[in-house]
CHARMM internal coordinates of N, CA and C (Angstrom, degrees):
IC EDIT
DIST 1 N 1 CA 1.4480
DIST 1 CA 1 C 1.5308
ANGL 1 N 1 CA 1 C 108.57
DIST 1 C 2 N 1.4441
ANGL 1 CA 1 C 2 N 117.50
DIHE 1 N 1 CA 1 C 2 N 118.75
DIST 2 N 2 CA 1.4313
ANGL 1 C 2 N 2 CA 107.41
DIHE 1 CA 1 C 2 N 2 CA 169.11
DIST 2 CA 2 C 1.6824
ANGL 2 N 2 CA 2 C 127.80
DIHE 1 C 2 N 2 CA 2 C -134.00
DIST 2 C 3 N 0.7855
ANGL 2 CA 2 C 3 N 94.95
DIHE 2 N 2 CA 2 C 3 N 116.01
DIST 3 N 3 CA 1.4053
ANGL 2 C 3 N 3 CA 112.55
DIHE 2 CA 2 C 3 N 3 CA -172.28
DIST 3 CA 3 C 1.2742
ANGL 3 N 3 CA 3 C 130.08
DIHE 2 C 3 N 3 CA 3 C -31.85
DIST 3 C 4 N 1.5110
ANGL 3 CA 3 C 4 N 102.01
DIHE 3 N 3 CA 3 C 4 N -6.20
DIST 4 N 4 CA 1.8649
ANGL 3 C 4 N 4 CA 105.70
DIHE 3 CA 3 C 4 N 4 CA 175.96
DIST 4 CA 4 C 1.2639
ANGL 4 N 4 CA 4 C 102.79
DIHE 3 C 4 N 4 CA 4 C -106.09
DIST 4 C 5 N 1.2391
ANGL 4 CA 4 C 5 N 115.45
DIHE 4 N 4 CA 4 C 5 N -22.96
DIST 5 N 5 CA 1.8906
ANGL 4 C 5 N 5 CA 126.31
DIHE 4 CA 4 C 5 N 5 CA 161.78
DIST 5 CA 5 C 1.6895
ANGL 5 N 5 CA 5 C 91.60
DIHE 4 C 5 N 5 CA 5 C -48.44
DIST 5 C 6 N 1.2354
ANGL 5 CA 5 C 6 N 92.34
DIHE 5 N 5 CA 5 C 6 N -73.23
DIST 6 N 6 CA 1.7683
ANGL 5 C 6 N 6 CA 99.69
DIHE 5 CA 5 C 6 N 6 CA -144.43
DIST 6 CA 6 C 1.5311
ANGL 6 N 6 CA 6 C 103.54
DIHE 5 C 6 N 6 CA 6 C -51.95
DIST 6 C 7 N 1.5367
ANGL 6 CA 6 C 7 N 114.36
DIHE 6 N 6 CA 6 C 7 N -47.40
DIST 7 N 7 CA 1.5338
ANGL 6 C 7 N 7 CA 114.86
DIHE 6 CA 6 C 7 N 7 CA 166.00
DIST 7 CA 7 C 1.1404
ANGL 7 N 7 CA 7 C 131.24
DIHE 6 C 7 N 7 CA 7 C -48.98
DIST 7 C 8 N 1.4560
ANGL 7 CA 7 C 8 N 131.12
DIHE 7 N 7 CA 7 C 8 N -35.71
DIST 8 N 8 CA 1.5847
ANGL 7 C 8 N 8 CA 131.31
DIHE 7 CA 7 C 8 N 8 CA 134.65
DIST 8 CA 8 C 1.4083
ANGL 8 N 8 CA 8 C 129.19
DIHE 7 C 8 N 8 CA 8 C -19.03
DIST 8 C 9 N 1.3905
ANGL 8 CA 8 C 9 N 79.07
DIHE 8 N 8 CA 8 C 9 N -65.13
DIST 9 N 9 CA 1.7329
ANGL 8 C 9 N 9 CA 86.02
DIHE 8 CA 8 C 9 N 9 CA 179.80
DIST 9 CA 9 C 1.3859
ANGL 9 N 9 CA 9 C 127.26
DIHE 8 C 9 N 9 CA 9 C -48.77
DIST 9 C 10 N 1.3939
ANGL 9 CA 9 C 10 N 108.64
DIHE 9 N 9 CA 9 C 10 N -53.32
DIST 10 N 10 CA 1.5505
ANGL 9 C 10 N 10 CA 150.59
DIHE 9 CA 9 C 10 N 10 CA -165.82
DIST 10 CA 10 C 1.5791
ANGL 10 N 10 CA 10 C 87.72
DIHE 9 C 10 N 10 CA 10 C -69.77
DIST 10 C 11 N 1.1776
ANGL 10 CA 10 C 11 N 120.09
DIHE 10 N 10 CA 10 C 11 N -24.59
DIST 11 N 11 CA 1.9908
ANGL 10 C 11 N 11 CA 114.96
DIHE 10 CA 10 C 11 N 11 CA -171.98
DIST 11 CA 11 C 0.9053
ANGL 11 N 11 CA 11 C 108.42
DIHE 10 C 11 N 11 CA 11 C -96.43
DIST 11 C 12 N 1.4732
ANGL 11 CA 11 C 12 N 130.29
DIHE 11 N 11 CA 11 C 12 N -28.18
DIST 12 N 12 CA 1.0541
ANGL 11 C 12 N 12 CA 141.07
DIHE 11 CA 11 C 12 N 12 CA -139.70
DIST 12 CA 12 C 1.8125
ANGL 12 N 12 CA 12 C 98.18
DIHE 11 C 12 N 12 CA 12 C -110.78
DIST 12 C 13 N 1.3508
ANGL 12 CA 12 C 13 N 120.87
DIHE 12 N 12 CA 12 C 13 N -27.82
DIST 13 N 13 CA 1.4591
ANGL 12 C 13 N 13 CA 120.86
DIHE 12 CA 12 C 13 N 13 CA -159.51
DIST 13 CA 13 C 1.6727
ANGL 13 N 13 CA 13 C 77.80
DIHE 12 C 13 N 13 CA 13 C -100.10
DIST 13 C 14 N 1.2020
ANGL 13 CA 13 C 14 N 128.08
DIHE 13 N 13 CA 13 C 14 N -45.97
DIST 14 N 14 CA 1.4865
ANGL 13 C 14 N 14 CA 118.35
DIHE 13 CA 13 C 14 N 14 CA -170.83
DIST 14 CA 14 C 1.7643
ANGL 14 N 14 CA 14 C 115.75
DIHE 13 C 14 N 14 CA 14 C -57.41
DIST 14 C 15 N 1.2107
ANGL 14 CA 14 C 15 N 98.53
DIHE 14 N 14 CA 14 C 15 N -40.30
DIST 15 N 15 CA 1.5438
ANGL 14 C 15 N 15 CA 87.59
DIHE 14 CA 14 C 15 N 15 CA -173.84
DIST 15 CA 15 C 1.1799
ANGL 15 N 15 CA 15 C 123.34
DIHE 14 C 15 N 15 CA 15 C 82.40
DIST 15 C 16 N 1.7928
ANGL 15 CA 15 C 16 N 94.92
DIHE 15 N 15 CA 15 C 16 N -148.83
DIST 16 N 16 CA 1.6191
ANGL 15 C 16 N 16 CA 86.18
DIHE 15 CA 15 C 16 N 16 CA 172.43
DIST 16 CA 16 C 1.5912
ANGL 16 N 16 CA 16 C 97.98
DIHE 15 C 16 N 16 CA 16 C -105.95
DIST 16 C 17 N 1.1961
ANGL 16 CA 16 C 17 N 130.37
DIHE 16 N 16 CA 16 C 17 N 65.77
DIST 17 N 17 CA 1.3900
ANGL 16 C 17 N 17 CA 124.57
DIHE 16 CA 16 C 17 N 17 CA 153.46
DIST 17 CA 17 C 1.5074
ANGL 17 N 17 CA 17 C 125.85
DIHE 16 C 17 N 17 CA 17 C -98.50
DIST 17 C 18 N 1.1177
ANGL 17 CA 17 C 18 N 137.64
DIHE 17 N 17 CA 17 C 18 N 119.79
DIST 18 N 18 CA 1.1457
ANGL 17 C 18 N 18 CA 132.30
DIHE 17 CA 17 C 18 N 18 CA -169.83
DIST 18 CA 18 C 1.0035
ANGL 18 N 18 CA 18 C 116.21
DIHE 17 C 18 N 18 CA 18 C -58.11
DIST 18 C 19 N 1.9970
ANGL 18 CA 18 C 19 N 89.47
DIHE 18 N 18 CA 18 C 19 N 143.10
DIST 19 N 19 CA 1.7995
ANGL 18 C 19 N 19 CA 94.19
DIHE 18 CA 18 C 19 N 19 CA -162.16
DIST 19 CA 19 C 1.5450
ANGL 19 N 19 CA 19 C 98.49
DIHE 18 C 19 N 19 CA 19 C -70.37
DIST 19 C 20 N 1.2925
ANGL 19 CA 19 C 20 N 138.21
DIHE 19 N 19 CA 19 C 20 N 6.68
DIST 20 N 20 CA 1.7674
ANGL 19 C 20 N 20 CA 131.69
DIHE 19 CA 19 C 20 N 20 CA -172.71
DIST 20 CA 20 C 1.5146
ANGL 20 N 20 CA 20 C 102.47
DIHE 19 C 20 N 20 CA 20 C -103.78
DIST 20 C 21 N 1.4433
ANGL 20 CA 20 C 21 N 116.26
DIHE 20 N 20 CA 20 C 21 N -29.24
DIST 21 N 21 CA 1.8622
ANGL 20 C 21 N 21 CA 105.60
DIHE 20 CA 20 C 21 N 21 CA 151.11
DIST 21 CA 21 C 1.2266
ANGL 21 N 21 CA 21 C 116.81
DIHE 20 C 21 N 21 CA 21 C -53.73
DIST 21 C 22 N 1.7579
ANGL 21 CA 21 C 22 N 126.65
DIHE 21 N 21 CA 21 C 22 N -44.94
DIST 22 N 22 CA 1.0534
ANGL 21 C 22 N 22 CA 96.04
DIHE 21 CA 21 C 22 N 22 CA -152.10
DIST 22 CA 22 C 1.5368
ANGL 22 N 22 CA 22 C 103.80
DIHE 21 C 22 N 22 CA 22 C -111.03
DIST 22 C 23 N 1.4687
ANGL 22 CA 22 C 23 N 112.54
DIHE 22 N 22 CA 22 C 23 N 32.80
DIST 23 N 23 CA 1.4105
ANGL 22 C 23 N 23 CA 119.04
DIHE 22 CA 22 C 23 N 23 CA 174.78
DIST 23 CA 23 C 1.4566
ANGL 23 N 23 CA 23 C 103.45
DIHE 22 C 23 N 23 CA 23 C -114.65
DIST 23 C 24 N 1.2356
ANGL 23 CA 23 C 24 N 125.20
DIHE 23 N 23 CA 23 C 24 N -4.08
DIST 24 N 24 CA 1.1162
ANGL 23 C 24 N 24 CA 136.88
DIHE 23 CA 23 C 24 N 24 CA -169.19
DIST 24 CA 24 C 1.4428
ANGL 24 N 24 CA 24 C 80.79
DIHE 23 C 24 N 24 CA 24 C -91.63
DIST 24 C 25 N 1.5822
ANGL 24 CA 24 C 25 N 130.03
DIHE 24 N 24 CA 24 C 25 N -83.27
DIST 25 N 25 CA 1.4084
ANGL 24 C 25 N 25 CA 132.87
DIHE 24 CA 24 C 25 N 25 CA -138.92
DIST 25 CA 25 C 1.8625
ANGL 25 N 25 CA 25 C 99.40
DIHE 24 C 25 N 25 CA 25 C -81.15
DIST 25 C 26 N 1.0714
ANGL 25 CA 25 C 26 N 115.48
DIHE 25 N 25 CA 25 C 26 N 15.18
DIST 26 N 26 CA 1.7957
ANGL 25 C 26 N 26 CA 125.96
DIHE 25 CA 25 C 26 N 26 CA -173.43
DIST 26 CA 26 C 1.7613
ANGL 26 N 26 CA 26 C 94.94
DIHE 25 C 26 N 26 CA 26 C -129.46
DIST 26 C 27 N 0.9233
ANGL 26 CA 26 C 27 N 111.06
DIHE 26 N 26 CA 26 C 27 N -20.19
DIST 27 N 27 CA 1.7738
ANGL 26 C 27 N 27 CA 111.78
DIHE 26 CA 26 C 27 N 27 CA 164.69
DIST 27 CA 27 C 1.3889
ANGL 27 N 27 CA 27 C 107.19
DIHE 26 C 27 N 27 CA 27 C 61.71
DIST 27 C 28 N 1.8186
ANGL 27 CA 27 C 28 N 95.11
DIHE 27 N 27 CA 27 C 28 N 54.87
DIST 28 N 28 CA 1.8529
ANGL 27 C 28 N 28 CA 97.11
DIHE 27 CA 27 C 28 N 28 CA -158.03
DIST 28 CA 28 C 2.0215
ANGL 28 N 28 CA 28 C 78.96
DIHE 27 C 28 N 28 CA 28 C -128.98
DIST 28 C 29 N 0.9495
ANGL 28 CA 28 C 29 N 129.13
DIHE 28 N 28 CA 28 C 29 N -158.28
DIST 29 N 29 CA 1.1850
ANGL 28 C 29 N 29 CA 144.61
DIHE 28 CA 28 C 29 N 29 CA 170.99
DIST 29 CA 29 C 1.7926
ANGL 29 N 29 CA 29 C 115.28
DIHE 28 C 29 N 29 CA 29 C -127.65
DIST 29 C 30 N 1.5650
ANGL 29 CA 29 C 30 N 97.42
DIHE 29 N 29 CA 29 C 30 N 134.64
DIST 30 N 30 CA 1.4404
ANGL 29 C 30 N 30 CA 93.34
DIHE 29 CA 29 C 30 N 30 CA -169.92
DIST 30 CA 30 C 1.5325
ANGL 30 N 30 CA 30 C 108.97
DIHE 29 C 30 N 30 CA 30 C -50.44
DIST 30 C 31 N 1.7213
ANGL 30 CA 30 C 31 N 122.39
DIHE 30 N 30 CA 30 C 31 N -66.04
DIST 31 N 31 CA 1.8680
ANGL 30 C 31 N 31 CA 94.77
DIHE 30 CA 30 C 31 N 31 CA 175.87
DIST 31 CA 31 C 1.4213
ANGL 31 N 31 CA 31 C 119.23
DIHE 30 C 31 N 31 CA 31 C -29.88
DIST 31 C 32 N 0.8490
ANGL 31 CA 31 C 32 N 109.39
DIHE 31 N 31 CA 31 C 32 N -53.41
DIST 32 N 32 CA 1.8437
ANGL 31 C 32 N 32 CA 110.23
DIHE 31 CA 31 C 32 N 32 CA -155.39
DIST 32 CA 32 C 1.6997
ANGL 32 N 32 CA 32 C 110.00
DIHE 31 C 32 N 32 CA 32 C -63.90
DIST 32 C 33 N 1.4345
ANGL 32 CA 32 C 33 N 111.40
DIHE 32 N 32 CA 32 C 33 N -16.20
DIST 33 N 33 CA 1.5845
ANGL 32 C 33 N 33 CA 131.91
DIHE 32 CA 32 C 33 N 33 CA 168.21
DIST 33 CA 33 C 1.6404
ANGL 33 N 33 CA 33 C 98.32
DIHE 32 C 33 N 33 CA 33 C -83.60
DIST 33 C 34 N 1.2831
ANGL 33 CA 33 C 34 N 128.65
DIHE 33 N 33 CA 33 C 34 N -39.74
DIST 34 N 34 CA 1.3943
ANGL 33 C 34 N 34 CA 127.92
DIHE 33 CA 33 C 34 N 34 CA -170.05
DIST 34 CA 34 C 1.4147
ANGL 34 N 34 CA 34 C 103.65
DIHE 33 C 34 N 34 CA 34 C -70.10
DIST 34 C 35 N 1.4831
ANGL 34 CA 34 C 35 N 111.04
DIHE 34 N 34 CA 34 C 35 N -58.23
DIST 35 N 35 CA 1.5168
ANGL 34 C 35 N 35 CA 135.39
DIHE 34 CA 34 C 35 N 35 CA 175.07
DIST 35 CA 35 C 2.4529
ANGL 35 N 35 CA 35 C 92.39
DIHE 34 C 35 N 35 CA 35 C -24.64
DIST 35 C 36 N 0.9883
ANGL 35 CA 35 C 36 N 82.83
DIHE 35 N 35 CA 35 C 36 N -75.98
DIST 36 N 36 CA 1.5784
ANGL 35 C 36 N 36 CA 107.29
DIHE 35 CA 35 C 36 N 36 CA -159.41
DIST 36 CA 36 C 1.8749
ANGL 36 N 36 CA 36 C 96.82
DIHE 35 C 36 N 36 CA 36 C -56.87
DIST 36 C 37 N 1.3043
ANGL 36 CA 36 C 37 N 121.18
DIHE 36 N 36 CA 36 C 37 N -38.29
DIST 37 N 37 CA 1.4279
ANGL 36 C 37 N 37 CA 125.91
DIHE 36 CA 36 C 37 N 37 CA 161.79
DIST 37 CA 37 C 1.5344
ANGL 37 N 37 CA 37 C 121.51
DIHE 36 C 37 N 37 CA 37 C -59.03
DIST 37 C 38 N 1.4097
ANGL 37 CA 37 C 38 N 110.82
DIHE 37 N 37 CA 37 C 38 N -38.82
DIST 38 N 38 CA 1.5830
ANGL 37 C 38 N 38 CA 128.35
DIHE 37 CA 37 C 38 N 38 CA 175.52
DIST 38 CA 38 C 1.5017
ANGL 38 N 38 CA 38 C 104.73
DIHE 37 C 38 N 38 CA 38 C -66.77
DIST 38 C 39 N 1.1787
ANGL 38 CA 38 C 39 N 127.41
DIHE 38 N 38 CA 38 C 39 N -52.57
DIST 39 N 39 CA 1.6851
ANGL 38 C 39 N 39 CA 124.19
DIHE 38 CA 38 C 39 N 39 CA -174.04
DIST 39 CA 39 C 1.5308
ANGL 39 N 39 CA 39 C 73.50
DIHE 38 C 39 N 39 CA 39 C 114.48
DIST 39 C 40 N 1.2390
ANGL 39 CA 39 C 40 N 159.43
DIHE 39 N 39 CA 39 C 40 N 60.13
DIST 40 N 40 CA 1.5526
ANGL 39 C 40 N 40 CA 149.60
DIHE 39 CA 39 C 40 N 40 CA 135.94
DIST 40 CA 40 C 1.1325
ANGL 40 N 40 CA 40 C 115.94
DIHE 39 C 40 N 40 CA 40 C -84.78
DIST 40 C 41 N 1.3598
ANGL 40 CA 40 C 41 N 127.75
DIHE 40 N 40 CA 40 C 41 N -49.42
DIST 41 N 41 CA 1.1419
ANGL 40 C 41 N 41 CA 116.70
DIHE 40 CA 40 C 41 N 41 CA -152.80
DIST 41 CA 41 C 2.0243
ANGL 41 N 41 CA 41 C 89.83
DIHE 40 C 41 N 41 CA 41 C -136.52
DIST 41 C 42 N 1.0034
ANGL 41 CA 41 C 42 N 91.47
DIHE 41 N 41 CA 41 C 42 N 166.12
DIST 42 N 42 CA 1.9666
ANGL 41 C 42 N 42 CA 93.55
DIHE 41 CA 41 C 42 N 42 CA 170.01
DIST 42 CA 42 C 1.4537
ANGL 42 N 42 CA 42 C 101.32
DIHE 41 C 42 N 42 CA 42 C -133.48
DIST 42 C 43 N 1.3630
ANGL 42 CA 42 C 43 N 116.96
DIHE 42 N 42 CA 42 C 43 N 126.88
DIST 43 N 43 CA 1.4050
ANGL 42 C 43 N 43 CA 111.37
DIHE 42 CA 42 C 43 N 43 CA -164.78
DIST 43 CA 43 C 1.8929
ANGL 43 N 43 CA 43 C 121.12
DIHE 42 C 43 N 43 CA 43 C -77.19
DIST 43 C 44 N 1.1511
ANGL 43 CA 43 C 44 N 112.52
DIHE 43 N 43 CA 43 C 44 N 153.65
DIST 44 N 44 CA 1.3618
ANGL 43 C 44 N 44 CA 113.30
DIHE 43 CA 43 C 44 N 44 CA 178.84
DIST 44 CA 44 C 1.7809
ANGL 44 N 44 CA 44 C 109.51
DIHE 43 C 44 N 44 CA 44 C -63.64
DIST 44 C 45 N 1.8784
ANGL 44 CA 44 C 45 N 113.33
DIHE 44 N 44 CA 44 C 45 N 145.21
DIST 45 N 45 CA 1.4198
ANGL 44 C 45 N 45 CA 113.86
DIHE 44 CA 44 C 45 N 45 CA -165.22
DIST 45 CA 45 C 1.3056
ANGL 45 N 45 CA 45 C 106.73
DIHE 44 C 45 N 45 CA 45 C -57.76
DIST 45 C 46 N 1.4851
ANGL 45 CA 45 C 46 N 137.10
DIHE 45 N 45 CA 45 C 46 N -46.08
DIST 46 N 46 CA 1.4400
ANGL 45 C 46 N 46 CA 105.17
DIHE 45 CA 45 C 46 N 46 CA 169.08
DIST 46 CA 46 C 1.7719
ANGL 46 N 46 CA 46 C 144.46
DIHE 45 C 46 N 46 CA 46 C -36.47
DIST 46 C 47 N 1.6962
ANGL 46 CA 46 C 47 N 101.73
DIHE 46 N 46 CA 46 C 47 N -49.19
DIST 47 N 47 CA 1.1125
ANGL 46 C 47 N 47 CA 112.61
DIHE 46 CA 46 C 47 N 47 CA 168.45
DIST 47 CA 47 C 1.3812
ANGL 47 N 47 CA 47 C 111.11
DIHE 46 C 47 N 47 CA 47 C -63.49
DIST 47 C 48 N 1.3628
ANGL 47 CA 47 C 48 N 129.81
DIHE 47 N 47 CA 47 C 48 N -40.74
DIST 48 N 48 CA 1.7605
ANGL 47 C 48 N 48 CA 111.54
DIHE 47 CA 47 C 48 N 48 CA 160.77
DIST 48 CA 48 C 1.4164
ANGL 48 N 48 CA 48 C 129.54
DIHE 47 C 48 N 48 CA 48 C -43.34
DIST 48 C 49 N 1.8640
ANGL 48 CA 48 C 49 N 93.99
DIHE 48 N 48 CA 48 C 49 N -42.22
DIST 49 N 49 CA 1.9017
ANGL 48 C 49 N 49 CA 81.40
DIHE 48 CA 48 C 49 N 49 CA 176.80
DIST 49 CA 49 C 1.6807
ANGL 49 N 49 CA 49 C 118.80
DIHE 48 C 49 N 49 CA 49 C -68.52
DIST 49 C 50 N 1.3586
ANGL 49 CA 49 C 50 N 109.39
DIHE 49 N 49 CA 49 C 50 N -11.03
DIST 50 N 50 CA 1.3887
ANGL 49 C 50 N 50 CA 101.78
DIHE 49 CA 49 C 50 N 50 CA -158.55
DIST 50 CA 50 C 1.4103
ANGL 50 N 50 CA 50 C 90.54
DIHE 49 C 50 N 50 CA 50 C -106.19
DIST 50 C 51 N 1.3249
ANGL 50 CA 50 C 51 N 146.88
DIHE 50 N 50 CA 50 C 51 N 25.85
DIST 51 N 51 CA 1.6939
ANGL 50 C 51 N 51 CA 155.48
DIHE 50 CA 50 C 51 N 51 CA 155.73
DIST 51 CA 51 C 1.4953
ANGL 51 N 51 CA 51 C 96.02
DIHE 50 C 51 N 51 CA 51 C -113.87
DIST 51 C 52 N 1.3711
ANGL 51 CA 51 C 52 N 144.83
DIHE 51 N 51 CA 51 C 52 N -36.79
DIST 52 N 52 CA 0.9053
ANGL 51 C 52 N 52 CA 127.13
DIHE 51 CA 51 C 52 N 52 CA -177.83
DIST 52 CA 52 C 1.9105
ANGL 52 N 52 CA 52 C 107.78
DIHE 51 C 52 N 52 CA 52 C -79.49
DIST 52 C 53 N 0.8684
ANGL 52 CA 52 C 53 N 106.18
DIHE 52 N 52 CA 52 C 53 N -32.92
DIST 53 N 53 CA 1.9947
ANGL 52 C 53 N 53 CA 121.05
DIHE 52 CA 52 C 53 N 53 CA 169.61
DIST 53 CA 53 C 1.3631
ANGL 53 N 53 CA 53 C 110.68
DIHE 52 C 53 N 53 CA 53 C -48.86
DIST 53 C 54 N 1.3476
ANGL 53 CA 53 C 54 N 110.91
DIHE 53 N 53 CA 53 C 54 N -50.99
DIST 54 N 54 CA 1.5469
ANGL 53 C 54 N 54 CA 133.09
DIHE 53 CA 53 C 54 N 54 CA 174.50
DIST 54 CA 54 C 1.1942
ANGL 54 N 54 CA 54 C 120.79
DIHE 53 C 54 N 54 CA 54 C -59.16
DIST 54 C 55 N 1.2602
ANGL 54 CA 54 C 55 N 122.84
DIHE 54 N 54 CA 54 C 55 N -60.24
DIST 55 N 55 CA 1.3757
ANGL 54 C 55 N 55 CA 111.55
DIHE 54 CA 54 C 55 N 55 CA 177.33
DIST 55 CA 55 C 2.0593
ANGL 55 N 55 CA 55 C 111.20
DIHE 54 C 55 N 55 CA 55 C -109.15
DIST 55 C 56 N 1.1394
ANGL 55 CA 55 C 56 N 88.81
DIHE 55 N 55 CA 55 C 56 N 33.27
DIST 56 N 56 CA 1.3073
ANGL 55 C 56 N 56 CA 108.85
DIHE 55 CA 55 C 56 N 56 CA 153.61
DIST 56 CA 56 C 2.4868
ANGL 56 N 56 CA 56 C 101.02
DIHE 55 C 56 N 56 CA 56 C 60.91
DIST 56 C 57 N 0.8264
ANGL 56 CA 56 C 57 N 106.24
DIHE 56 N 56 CA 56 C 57 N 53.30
DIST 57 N 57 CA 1.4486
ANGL 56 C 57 N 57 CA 116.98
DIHE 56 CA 56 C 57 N 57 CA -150.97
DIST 57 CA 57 C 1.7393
ANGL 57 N 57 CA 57 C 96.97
DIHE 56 C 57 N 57 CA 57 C -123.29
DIST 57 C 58 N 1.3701
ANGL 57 CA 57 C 58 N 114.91
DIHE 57 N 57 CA 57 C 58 N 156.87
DIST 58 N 58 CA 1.5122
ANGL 57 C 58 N 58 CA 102.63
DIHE 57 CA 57 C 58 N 58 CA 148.13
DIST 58 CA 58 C 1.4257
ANGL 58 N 58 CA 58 C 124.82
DIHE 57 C 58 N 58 CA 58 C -103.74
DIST 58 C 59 N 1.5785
ANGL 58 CA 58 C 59 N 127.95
DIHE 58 N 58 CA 58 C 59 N 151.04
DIST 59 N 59 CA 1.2021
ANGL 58 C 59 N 59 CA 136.41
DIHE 58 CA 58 C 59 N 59 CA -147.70
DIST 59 CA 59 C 2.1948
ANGL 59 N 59 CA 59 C 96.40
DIHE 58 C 59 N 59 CA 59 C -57.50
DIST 59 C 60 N 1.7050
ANGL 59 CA 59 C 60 N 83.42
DIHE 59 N 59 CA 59 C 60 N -50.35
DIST 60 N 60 CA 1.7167
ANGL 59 C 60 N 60 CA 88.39
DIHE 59 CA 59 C 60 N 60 CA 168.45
DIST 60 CA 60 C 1.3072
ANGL 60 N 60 CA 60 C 131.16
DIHE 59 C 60 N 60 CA 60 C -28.38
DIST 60 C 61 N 1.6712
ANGL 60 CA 60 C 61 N 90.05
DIHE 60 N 60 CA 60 C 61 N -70.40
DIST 61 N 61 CA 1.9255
ANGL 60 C 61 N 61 CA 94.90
DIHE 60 CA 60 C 61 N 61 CA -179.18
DIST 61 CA 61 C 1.4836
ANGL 61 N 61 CA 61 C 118.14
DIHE 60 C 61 N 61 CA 61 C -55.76
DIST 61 C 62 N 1.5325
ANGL 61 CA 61 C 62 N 117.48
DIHE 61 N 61 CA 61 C 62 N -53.99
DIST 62 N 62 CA 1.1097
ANGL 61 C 62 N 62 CA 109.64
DIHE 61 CA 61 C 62 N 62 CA 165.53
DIST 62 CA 62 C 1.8813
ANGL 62 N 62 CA 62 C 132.19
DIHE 61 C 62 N 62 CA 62 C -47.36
DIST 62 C 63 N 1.5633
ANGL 62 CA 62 C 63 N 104.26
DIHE 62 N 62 CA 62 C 63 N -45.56
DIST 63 N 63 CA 1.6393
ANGL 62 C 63 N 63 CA 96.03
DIHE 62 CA 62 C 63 N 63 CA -166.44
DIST 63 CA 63 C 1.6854
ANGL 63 N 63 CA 63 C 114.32
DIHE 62 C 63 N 63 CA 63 C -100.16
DIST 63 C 64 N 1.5120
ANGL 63 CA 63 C 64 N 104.21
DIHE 63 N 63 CA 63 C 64 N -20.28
DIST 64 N 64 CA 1.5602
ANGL 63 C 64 N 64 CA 112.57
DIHE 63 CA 63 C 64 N 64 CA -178.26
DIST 64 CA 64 C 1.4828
ANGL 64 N 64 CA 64 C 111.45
DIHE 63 C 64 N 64 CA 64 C -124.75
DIST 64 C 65 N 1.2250
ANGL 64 CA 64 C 65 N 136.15
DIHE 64 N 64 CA 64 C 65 N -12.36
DIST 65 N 65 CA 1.2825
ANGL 64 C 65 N 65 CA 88.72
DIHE 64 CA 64 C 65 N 65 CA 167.52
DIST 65 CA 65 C 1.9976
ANGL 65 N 65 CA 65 C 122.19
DIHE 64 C 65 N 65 CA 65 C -128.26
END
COOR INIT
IC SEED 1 N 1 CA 1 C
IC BUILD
């Protein structure tokens, strides 16, 4: 798992939606969404299911492969 992948990813599916929608509807906090966009942090498996729920994705494509 690497974190400049996953932050790609994570930038790339958001768009231009604000990162405070979609930390709001993932019940995460905007840093902690920034964190995970930056390559800082890699989020805990709950918070994956609930970004992968969100932008409608599987947890896979997004975090592993």
């Amino acid at each position: 798992m690497n974190a400049n992948i996953i932050a790609k990813r994570l930038t790339e599916l958001r768009g231009n939606i604000p990162r405070e929608l979609v930390a709001r509807e993932c019940d995460i906090t905007v840093s902690a969404l920034s964190n995970y966009e930056n390559g800082i942090r890699i989020p805990r498996d709950e918070v994956k299911l609930r970004l992968a729920k969100f932008y409608k994705k599987s947890v896979q494509s997004i975090f592993f492969d």
